[in-house]
N, C-alpha and C positions, 0 to 999 in steps of 0.2 A: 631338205632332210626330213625324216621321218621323227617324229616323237613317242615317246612310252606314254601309254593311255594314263598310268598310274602319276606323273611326274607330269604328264600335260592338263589335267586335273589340278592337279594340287597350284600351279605355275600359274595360270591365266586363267582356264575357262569357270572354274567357281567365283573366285575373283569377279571378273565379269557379269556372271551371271546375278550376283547379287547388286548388281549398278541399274541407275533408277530408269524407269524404261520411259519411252516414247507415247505419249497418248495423245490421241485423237478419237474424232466419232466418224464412222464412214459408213453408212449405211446400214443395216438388217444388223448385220452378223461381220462389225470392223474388226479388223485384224492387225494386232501391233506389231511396227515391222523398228527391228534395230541395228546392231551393224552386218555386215556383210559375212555370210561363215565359210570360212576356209582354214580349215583345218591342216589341210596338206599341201595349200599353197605357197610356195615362197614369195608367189607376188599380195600375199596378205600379212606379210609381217611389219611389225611394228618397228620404231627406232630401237627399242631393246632384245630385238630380233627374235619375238617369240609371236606367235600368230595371233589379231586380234579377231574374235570371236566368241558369240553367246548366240541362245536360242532365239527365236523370235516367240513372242507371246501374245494371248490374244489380248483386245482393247478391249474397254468395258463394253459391257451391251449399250446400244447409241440409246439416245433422251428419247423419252415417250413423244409420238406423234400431237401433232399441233392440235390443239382442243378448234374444234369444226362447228360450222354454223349448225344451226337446230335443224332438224326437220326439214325437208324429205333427207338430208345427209343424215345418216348416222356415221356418227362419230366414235373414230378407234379408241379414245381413252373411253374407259368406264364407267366415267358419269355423264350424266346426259344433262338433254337440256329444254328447256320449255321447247313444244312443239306448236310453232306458232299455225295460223290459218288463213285461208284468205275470209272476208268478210260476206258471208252468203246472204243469198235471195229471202225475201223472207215472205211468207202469202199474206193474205188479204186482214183486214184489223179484224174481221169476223173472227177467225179462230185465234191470230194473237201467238203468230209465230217466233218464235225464238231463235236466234243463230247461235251455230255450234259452236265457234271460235275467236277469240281475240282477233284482229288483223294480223296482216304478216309482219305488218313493223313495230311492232311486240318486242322490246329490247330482250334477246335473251340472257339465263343464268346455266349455271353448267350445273346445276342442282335439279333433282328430277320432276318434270314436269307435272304440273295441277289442273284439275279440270277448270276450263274456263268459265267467267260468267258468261251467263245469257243476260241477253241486251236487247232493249225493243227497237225496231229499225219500222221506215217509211212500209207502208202497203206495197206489194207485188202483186196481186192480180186480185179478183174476188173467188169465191169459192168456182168451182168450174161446175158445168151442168152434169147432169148424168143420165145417165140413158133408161128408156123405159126400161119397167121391170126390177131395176137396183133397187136402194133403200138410202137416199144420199143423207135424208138426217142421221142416219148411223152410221154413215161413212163419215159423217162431220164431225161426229160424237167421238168416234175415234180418233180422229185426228187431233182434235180440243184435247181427249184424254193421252193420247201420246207425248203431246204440248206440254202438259202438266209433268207428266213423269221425267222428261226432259229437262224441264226446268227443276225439276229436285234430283237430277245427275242421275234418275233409275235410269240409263240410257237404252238396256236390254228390254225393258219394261215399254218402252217409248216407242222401240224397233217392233215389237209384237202389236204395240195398237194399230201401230203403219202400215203394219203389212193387214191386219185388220180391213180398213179403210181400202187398201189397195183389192183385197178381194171381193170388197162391195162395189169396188167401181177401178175398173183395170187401168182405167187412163187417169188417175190425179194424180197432176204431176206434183200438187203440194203435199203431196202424201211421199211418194217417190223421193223429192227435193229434200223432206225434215228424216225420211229415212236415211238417205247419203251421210247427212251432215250428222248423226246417230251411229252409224257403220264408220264413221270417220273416227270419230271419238273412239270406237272399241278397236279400233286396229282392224276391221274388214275392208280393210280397203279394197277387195276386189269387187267385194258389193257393193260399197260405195259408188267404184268406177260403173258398176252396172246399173243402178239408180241415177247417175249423173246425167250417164249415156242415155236413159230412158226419157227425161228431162228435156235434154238438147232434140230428143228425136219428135216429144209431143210439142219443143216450141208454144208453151204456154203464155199467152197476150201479157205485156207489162214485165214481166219477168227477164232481168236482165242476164243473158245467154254468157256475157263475157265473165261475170263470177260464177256459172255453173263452170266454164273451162278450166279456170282458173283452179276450182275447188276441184276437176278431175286430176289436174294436173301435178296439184299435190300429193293426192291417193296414187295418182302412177308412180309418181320418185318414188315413194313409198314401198311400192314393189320393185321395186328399182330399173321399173320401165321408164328410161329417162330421156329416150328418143322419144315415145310415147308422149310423155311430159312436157318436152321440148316444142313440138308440136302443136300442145294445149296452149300451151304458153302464146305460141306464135300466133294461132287466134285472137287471143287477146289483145296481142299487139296492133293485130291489122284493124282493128277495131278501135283502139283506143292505146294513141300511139304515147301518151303519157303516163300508162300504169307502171307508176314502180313497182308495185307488188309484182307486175307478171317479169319483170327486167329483172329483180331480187332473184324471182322463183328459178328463173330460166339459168340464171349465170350461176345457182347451185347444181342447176342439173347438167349441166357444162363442165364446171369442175369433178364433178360424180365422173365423168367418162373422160378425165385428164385434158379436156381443149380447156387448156387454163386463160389462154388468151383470149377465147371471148367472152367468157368467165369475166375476166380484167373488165373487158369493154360493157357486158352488161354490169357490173357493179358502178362503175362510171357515169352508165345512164340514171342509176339510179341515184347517185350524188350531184347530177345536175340536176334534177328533180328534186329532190331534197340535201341540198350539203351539209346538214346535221343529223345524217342517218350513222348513227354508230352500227346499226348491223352492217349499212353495205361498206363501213372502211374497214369493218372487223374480215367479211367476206373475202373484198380486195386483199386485204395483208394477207390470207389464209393461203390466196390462190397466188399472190406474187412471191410465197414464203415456196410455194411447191416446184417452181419454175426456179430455184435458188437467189430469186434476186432480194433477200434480207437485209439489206437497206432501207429499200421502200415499203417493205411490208412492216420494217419498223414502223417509220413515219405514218402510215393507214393503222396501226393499233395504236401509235399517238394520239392519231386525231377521235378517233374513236372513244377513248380513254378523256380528253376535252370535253366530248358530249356526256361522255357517262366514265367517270371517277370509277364507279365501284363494278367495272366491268371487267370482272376477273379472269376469262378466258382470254381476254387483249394481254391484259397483266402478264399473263402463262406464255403467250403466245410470245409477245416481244421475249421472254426470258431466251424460249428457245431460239429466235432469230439472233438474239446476241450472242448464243451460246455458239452458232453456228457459224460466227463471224470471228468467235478467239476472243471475242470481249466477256470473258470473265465476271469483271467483278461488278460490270450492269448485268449480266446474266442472274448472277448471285442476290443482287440487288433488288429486280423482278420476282424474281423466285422466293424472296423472303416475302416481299410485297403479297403474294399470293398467298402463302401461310399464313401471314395474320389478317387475309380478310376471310381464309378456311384455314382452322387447324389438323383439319383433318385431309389436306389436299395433298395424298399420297405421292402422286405423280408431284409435284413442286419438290416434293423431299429429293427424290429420287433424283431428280435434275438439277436440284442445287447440287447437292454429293457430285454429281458429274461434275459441275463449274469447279467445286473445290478441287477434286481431283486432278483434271485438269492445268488447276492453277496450282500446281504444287502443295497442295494442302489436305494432305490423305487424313487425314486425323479427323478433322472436318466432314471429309467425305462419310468416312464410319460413321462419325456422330448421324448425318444425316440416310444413310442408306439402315441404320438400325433404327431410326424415329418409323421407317415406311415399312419397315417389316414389324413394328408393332404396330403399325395401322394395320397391315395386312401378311400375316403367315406365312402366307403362301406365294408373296412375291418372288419369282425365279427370278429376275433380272437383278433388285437388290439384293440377295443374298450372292448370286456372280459379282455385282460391282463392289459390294465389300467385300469380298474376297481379293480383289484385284488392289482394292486400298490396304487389306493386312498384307498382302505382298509387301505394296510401297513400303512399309514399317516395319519390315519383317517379321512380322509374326504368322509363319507360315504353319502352325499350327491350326491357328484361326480361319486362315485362309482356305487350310485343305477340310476343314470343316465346314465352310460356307460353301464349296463346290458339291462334296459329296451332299449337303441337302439340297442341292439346285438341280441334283442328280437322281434323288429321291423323290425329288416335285416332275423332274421331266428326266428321265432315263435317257432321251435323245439328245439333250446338250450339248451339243457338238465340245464345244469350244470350251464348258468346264472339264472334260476330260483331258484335253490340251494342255489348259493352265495347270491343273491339277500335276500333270507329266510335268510342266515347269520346274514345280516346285522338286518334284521328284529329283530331278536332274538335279539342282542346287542344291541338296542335300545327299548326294552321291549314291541314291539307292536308284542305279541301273534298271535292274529288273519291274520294278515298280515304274520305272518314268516310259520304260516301252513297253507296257502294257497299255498304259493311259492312251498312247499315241495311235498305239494300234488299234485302241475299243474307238476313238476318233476316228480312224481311216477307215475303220469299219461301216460306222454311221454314215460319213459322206465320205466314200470314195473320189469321188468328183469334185469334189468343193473343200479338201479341208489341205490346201497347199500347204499351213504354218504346221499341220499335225507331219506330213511328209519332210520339210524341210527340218524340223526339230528330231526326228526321229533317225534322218540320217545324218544327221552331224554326232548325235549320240554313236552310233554304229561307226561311225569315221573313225572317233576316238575311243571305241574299245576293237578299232582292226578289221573292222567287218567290212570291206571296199565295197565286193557288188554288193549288198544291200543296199548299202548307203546310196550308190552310184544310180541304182535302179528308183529309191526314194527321191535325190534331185531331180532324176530326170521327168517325173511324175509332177514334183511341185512347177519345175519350170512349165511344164504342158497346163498346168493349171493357170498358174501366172500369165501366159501366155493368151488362153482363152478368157480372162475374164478381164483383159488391158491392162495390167498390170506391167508394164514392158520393162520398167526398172530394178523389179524385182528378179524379173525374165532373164534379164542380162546379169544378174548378178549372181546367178545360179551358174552359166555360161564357164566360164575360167575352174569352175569348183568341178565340173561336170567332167573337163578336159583334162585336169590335171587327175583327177581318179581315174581315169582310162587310160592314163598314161604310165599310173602305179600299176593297174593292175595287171595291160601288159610286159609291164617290165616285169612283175612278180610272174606271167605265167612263162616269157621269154627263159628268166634264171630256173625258174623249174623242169622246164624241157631240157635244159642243159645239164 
């Protein structure tokens, strides 16, 4: 039987509509799905024989990505983290070179990185000769004063005596070598890679060739040449098959281009090499977290956390792997963990709020998604996720205010124009709830099945059949393509019985 849109309203679908929804995290851009809508189904009716049915809504925006090893990775959250180095060549005691970088097993902080100290290291070769006609004391003089400026972090200052040096005598490679590791420091890495290169090619006596690779190999991740990198790395290896720095380096630039699994296996090597390296369990758990096995990538930010307590990205990181597993209140647990060793670690707010939410605990959530937008203003995703918490509470006032600023920050929102239309719908302003739907199907035509399926169940129940009919069958094609096959199938019956009203309705009109 058919229902009056007025009386089907008031009977169940507001009713409904205000009941607590389904949350989960599912990717990018997850989407909350909840019961089945069939409006003009008779095979949807309830024991008190009125059809059960509500919109579907989106979920909050998923937790911030896993805070990532240092360097060459950069890492999606936005704070960063020491950019460690491999330990360079350093020339002759004559001039009293200086290397660029800490080593690479350099525990890192997710706080932004410091110039390193300079460190005196064994002799590399003696000064090299030069050819008639140069001026090699002034080629030396430069390089000694480059030395200096380097050593007081002028590194710009350092790069120009080098190149100095380098125009007084074309072939010193310790001129070349202290330039690299200069160009390193300021983010030139292309020059680096081309001073390294320059290095490797004059094979200067004593000079150990597998940390020039190593140190190109970082400058390439860095460009995010990481086949390139990969390569340097493997130099290294064939030469000196116990470097954990080049096992560390390489199984970042592994995971950089998603082969998480040898990733795994170079972190591995670098734990039998050393079993108390908290970078490479932090690394392992990073890459066994992306491959969804969150068990084990617990247990590797465990072990990591044993060697180093106050290693806060492990801390962050298990939150989300618990968070991802349904365990709540160790997620919640973590995540506090992380705020008081930073009060100001946006991202931890933002992801506890999740756990709470989650856990039945929208009040909670708020508290914590309004701490991360006083960290930061401009947060789109928490001012979406406390919108979705004033839902849970009803305060859909609140709600339809945290959307339109999430909409103000990003006009393309897909999904707060959705929820926004939710709220619409629950408060029985029609015209407003399929506008929202529509500014959604606009944005992503392709991609926004809950804005389709919400919009014709709206049009069901104000009479509108082929809208609507044309609306399912749109969501289902989208369901359809993105495996959603449950969803697929649940559109199916709703699909058939509206082509079945509406040629009945065109059959009685011809008549």
């Amino acid at each position: 039987m058919d229902y009056h849109p007025n009386s089907l309203w008031k009977s169940w679908v507001k009713p409904l509509l205000t009941s607590s929804l389904l949350l989960c995290v599912l990717g990018d851009k997850a989407v909350l799905s909840q019961t089945t809508l069939q409006p003009f189904s008779s095979s949807a009716q309830t024991q008190t024989g009125k059809p059960s049915s509500s919109p579907h809504a989106n979920k909050p925006a998923p937790q911030e990505s896993t805070e990532e090893a240092p360097a060459p990775i950069r890492t999606p959250d936005p704070r960063k983290v020491t950019i460690p180095e491999a330990k360079p060549t350093t020339p002759s005691p004559a001039v009293k070179v200086k290397p660029a970088d800490q080593p690479v097993q350099a525990q890192p902080t997710p706080k932004s990185g410091t110039t390193p100290k300079a460190v005196k290291t064994p002799p590399a070769s003696a000064p090299p000769t030069v050819k008639k006609g140069n001026e090699p004391q002034q080629a030396l003089i430069h390089l000694r004063q480059g030395l200096e400026k380097y050593g007081q972090g002028n590194f710009k200052a350092a790069v120009a005596d080098y190149s100095k040096a380098i125009q007084l005598h074309e072939d010193y490679a310790l001129a070349y070598l202290n330039r690299g590791y200069a160009h390193r420091i300021l983010g030139n890495n292309s020059s680096a890679i081309a001073d390294y290169t320059k290095v490797i090619q004059l094979n200067p006596p004593k000079v150990e060739l597998t940390k020039i690779y190593l140190n190109r190999g970082l400058a390439f991740a860095a460009t995010n040449d990481y086949k390139a990198a990969i390569n340097d790395y493997n130099q290294v290896l064939q030469k000196d098959t116990n470097n954990a720095e080049a096992y560390l380096n390489r199984g970042r630039a592994h995971a950089a281009t998603r082969n998480h699994a040898a990733a795994i296996q170079d972190f591995g090597q670098v734990l039998k090499l050393n079993p108390k390296s908290a970078l490479a369990f932090f690394n392992r758990g990073v890459a066994r977290a992306r491959v969804g096995d969150h068990s084990t990538a617990i247990a590797d930010y465990t072990a990591a956390l044993k060697t180093d307590p106050t290693y806060i990205a492990a801390v962050y990181n298990r939150g989300i792997a618990h968070l991802n597993q349904g365990d709540h209140p160790a997620a919640v647990t973590d995540f506090t963990a992380s705020i008081q060793m930073d009060a100001k670690y946006t991202a931890a707010y933002k992801n506890r709020g999740m756990a709470h939410l989650k856990a039945g605990n929208p009040q909670s959530a708020i508290a914590d998604f309004t701490q991360a937008i006083t960290l930061n203003a401009n947060d789109v995703s928490a001012y979406y996720n406390r919108g979705i918490a004033y839902g849970a509470v009803g305060q859909d006032e609140a709600a339809i205010a945290d959307y339109n600023q999430v909409l103000t920050l990003d006009p393309k929102y897909t999904v707060a124009y959705t929820n926004r239309g939710n709220i619409y719908f629950t408060q029985g302003k029609h015209a407003e709830a399929l506008q929202a739907y529509t500014q959604a199907i606009k944005l992503a035509p392709n991609s926004s099945a809950t804005a389709y399926n919400n919009r014709a169940l709206l049009q069901a129940i104000l009479g509108q059949r082929e809208p609507a009919l044309s609306d399912y069958q749109q969501a289902a094609k989208i369901y359809q393509k993105q495996g959603l096959s449950q969803d697929y199938q649940r559109l199916q019956p709703l699909i058939k019985e509206l082509k079945n009203k509406i040629n009945k309705q065109k059959g009685q009109q011809s008549n």
